[in-house]
C-alpha positions as CSV (number, residue, x, y, z in Angstrom):
1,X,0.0,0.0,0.0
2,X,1.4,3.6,-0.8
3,X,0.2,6.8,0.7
4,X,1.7,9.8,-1.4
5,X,1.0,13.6,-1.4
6,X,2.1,16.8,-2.0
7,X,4.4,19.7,-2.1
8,X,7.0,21.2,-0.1
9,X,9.0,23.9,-0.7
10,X,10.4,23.4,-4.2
11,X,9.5,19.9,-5.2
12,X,6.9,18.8,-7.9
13,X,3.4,19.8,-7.1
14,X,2.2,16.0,-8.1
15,X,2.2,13.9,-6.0
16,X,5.3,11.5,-6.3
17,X,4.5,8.3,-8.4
18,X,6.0,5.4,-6.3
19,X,6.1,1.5,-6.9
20,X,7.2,-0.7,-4.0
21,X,7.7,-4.0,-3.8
22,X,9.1,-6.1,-1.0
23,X,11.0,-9.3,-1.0
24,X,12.3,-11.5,2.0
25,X,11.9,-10.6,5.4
26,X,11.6,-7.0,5.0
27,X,8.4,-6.3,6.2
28,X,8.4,-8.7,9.2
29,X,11.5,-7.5,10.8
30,X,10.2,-3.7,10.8
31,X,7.2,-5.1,12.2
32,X,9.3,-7.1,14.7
33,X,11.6,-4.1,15.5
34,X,8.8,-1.7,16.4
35,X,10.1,1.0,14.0
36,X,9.3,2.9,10.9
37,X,11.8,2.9,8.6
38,X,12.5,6.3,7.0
39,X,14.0,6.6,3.4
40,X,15.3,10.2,1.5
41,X,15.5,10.5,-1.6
42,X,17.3,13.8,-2.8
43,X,16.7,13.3,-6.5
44,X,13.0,12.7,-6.1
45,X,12.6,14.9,-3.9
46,X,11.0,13.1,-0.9
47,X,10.7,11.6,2.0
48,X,9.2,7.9,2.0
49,X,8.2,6.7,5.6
50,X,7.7,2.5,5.7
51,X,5.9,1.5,8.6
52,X,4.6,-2.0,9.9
53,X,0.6,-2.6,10.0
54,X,-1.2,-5.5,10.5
55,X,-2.2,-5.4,7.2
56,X,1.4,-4.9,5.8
57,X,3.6,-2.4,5.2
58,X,2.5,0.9,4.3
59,X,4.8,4.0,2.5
60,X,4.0,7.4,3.3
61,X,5.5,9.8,1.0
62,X,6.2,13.5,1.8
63,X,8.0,16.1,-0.6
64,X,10.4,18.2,0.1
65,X,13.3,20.3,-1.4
66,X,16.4,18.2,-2.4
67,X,16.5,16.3,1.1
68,X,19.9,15.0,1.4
69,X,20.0,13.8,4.7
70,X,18.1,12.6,7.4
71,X,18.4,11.9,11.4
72,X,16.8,10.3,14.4
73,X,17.0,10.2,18.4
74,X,14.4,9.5,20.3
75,X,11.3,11.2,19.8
76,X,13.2,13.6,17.5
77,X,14.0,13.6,13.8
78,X,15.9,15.9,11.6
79,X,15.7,16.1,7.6
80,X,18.4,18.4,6.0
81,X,17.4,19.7,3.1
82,X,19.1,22.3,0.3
83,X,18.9,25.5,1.8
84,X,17.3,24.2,5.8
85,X,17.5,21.9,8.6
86,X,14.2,21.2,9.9
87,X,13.6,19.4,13.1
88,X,10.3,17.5,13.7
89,X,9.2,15.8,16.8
90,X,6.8,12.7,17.5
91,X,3.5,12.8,18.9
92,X,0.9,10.1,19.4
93,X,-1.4,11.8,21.3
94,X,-1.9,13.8,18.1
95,X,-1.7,11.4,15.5
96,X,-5.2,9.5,15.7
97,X,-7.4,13.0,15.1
98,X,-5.8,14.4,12.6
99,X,-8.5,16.2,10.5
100,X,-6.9,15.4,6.9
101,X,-6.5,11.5,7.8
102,X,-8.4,10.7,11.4
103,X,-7.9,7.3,13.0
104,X,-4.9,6.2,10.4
105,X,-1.4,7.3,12.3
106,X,-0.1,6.0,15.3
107,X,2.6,8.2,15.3
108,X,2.6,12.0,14.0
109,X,5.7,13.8,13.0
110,X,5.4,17.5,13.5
111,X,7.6,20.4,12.0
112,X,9.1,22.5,15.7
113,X,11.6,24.6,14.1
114,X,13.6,25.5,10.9
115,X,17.1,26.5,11.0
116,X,18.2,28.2,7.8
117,X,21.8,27.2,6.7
118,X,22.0,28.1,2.6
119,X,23.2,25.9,-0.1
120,X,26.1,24.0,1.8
121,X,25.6,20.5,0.4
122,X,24.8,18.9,3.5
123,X,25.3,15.5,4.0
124,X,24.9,12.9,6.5
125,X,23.5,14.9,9.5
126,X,23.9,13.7,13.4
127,X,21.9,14.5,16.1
128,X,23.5,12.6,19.0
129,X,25.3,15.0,20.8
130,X,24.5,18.8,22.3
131,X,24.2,20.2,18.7
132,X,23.6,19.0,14.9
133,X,26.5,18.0,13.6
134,X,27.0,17.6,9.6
135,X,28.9,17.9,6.7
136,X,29.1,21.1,5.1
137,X,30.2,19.2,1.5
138,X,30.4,22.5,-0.4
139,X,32.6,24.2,2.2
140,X,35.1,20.8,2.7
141,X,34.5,20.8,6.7
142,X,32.7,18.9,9.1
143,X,29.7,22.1,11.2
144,X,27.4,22.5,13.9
145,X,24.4,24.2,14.0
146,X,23.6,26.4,16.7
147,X,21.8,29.2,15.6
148,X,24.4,31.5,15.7
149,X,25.3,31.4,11.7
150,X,24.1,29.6,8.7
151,X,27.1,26.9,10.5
152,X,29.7,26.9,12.7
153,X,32.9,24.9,11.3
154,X,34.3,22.9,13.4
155,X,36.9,20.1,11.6
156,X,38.5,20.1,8.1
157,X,40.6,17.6,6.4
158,X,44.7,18.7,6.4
159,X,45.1,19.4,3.1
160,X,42.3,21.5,3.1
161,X,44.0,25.0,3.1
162,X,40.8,27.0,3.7
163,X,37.2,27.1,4.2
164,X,35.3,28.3,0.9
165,X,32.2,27.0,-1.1
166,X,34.4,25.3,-4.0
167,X,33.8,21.5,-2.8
168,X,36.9,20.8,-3.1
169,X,37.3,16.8,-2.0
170,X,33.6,16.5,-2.0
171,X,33.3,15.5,2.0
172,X,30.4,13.7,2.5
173,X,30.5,11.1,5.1
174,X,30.7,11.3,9.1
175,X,30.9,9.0,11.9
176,X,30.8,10.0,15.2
177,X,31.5,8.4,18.4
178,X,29.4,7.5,21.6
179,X,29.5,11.0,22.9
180,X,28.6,12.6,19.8
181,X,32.1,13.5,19.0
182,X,33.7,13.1,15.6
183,X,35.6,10.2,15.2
184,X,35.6,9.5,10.8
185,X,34.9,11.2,7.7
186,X,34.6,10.0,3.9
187,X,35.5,12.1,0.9
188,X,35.9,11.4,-2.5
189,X,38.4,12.8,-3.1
190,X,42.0,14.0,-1.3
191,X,42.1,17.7,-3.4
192,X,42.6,21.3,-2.5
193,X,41.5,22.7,-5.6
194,X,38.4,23.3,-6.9
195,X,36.0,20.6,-7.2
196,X,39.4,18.7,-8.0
197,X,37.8,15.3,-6.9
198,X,35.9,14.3,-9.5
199,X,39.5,14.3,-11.3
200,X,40.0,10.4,-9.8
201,X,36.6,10.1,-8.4
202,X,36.0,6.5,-9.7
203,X,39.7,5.3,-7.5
204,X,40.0,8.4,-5.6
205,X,38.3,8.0,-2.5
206,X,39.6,7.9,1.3
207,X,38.5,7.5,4.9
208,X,40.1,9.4,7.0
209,X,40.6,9.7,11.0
210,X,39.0,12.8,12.5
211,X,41.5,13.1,15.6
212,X,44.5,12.7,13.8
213,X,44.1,13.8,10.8
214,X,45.1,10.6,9.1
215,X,44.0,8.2,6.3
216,X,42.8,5.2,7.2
217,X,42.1,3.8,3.4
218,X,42.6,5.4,0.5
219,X,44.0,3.0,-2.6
220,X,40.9,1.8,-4.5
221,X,37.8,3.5,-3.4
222,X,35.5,4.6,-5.8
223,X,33.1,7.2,-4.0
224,X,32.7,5.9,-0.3
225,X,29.6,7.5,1.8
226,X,28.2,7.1,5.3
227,X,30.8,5.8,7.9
228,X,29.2,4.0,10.7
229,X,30.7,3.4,14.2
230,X,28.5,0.1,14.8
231,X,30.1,-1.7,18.3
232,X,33.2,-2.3,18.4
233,X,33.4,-1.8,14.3
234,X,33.7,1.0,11.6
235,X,31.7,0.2,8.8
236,X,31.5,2.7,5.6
237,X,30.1,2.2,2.3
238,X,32.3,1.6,-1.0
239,X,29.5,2.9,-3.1
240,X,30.8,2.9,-6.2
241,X,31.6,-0.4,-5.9
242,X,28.2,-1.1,-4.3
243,X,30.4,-2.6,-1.2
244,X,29.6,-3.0,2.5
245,X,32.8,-2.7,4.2
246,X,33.6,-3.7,8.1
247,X,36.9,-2.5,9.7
248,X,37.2,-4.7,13.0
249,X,37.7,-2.4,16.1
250,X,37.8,0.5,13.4
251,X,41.6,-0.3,12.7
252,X,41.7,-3.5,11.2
253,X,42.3,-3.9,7.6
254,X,38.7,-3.5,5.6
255,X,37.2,-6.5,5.1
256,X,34.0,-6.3,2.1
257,X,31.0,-7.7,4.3
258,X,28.5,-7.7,1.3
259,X,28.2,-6.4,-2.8
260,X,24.8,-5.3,-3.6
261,X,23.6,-4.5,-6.7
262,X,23.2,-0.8,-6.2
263,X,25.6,2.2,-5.6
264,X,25.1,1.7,-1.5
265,X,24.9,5.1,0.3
266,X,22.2,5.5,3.1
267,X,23.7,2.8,6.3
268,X,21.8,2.6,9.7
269,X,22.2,0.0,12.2
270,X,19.9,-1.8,14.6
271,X,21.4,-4.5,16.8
272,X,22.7,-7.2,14.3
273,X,21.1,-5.7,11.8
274,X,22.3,-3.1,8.7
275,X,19.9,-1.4,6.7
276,X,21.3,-0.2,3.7
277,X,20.1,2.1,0.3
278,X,20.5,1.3,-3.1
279,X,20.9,3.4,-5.9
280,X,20.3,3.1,-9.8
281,X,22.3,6.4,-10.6
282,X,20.6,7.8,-13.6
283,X,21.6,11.2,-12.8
284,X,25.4,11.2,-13.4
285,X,26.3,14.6,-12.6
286,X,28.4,13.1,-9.3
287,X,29.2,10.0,-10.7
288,X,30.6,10.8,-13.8
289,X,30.1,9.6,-17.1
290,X,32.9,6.5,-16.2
291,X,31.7,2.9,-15.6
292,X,31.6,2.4,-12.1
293,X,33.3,-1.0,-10.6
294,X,29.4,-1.8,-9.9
295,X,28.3,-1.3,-13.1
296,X,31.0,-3.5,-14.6
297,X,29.4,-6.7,-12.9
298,X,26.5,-6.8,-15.4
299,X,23.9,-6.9,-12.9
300,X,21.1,-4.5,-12.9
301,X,21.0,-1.4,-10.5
302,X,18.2,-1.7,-7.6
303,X,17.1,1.6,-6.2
304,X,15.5,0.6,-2.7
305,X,17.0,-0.3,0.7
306,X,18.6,-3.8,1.5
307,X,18.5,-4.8,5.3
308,X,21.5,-7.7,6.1
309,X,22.7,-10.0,8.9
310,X,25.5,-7.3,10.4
311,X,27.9,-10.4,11.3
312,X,27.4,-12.6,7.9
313,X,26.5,-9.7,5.4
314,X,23.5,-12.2,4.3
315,X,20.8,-10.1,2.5
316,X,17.3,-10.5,4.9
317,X,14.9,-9.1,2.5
318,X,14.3,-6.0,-0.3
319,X,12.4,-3.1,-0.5
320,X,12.6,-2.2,-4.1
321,X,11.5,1.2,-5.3
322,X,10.8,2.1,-8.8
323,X,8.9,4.6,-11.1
324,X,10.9,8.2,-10.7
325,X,12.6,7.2,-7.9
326,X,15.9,6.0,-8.7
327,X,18.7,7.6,-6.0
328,X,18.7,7.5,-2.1
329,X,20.5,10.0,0.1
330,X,20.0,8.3,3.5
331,X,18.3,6.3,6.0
332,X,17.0,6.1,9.6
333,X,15.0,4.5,12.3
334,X,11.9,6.1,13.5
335,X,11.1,5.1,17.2
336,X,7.3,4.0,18.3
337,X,5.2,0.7,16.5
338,X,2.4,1.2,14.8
339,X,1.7,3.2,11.1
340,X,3.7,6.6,11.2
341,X,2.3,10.1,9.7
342,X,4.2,13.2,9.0
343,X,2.7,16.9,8.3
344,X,5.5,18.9,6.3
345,X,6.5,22.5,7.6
346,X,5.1,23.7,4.2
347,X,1.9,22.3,4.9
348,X,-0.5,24.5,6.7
349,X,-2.1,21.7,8.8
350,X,1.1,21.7,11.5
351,X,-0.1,25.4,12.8
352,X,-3.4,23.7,13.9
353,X,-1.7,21.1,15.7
354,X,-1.1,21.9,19.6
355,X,1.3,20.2,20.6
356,X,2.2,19.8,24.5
357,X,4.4,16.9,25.8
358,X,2.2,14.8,27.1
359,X,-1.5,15.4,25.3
360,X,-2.0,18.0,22.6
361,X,-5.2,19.8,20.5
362,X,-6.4,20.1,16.9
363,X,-7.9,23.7,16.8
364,X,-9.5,22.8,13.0
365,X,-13.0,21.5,14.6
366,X,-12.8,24.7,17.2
367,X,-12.2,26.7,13.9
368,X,-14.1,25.5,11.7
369,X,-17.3,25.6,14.1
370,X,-16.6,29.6,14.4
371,X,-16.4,30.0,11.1
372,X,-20.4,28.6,11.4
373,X,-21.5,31.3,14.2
374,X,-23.7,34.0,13.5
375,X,-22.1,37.4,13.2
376,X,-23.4,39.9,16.4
């Protein structure tokens, strides 16, 4: 079952068309997890939200402008799109009377604030410590965001030699530590000139530690995204090669877990288990015009999310998107079971939804029964 509708910001005013299809497991371990599982897709232009009914699992789609990255903590979820970083928060006392859709959420995602950061490129977003952390890809550092500026910087690579919008090794990946401190970064590229990675972008690419300032792996990688401190291990995604890679203790030599056929970018982890997106790569503006390594294997591209066995790599189960969805930007786990609404900022529905932390009020009935009144 799909659930689409419409605009935000400036994304298409139709609504998204959207297959989905499902294979393996999929659907019964989000149902077993108790989580909605959410999917961005900057290139569509949305926001696809897979949750767990008794009847199966259900998509939600919600547009929005370029959203490039996505994350969640708690009640709490941020979606970082091209020119803002909008935080939403959960509410179930809201969800089941919401006028549009009444009785059909569990959950409700609600817009609380917009933080306005420009055109920065920003990629894989973290909201585990005091402040969001990201990267700024067009400015070649690792920011915060604390209201005080469109972003603070906070970490460069070395051979960076200053901090201007000329995306110059294309940093895109960030990995970050118990206490919310930066511990890894991907780039696809080691260059201090402008946009001088996608010189060698298809064997160009290294991982690099934050602290010191050194790289970990560079020979071979062809565009790695989304570094993932998972236990004791660093994982990252080769995605050009459409590689999971695993790095025991996050200094052992890299070790491929699993080769899917997609360019992999988009990794969350829940216990043992690794949820992964899959990309076709239609639009070849980053990619290049260059076979990729997993192009070369002759399989078709998937566009979806694959969800494997963290300590085998064995694929669980699919979900396959197609229609004009054919890149995803990122991935994460929504807290709370059930079926899971969201009400864009752009929408004006979320101004009649009063939210307090433990009960909250939909003024539409209270509205629309003045609007009936007699005028004294």
């Amino acid at each position: 079952m799909t659930e689409t509708a419409g605009t935000a910001n400036a994304a298409p005013s139709s609504p998204v068309p959207l297959q989905v299809t499902t294979t393996g497991e999929f659907g019964a371990i989000i149902g077993a997890l108790r989580k909605t599982l959410a999917v961005a897709s900057y290139n569509s232009g949305f926001l696809l939200l897979a949750s767990a009914t008794p009847g199966g699992l259900v998509m939600l789609s919600r547009a929005f402008d370029k959203p490039m990255s996505i994350a969640a903590r708690g009640p709490g979820l941020v979606v970082a799109t091209r020119n803002d970083l909008i935080h939403f928060a959960a509410s179930r006392s809201l969800a089941p009377g919401m006028p549009r859709s009444p009785n059909t959420y569990d959950v409700l995602w609600l817009p609380r604030s917009v933080a306005f950061t420009g055109e920065i490129d920003l990629h894989d977003i973290d909201v585990s410590g005091a402040a969001p952390l990201g990267i700024a890809t067009r400015f070649s550092c690792i920011a915060r965001f604390d209201n005080s500026a469109s972003f603070v910087p906070v970490w460069r690579p070395p051979f960076i030699t200053e901090t201007t919008p000329e995306d110059r090794c294309h940093l895109n990946g960030l990995a970050v530590d118990a206490a919310g401190a930066p511990r890894f970064v991907t780039m696809l590229g080691a260059s201090d000139t402008a946009q001088g990675w996608r010189q060698g972008r298809v064997t160009g690419g290294v991982l690099m530690s934050v602290p010191e300032g050194r790289v970990l792996v560079q020979d071979g990688l062809c565009m790695p995204h989304s570094p993932r401190l998972v236990g004791e291990d660093l994982l990252f995604l080769n995605s050009g090669a459409g590689e999971v890679v695993r790095m025991a203790n996050a200094t052992g030599e890299p070790q491929v877990l699993a080769r899917l056929p997609g360019y992999t970018r988009g990794l969350v982890a829940h216990g043992d288990l690794l949820f992964v997106g899959l990309s076709r790569l239609r639009d070849r503006h980053g990619a290049g015009y260059q076979e990729l390594p997993v192009e070369r294997a002759g399989t078709p591209l998937s566009c979806g999310v694959a969800v494997l066995d963290r300590q085998s790599g064995r694929v669980l189960g699919e979900i396959r998107l197609s229609g004009s969805v054919n890149e995803i930007s990122d991935l994460a786990l929504l807290d709370g079971p059930g079926r899971h609404g969201l009400i864009s900022h752009a929408d004006p529905l979320h101004r009649d939804a009063l939210a307090l932390p433990e009960m909250g009020f939909w003024s539409v009935p209270e509205r629309e029964a003045q609007k009936n009144q007699p005028i004294h």
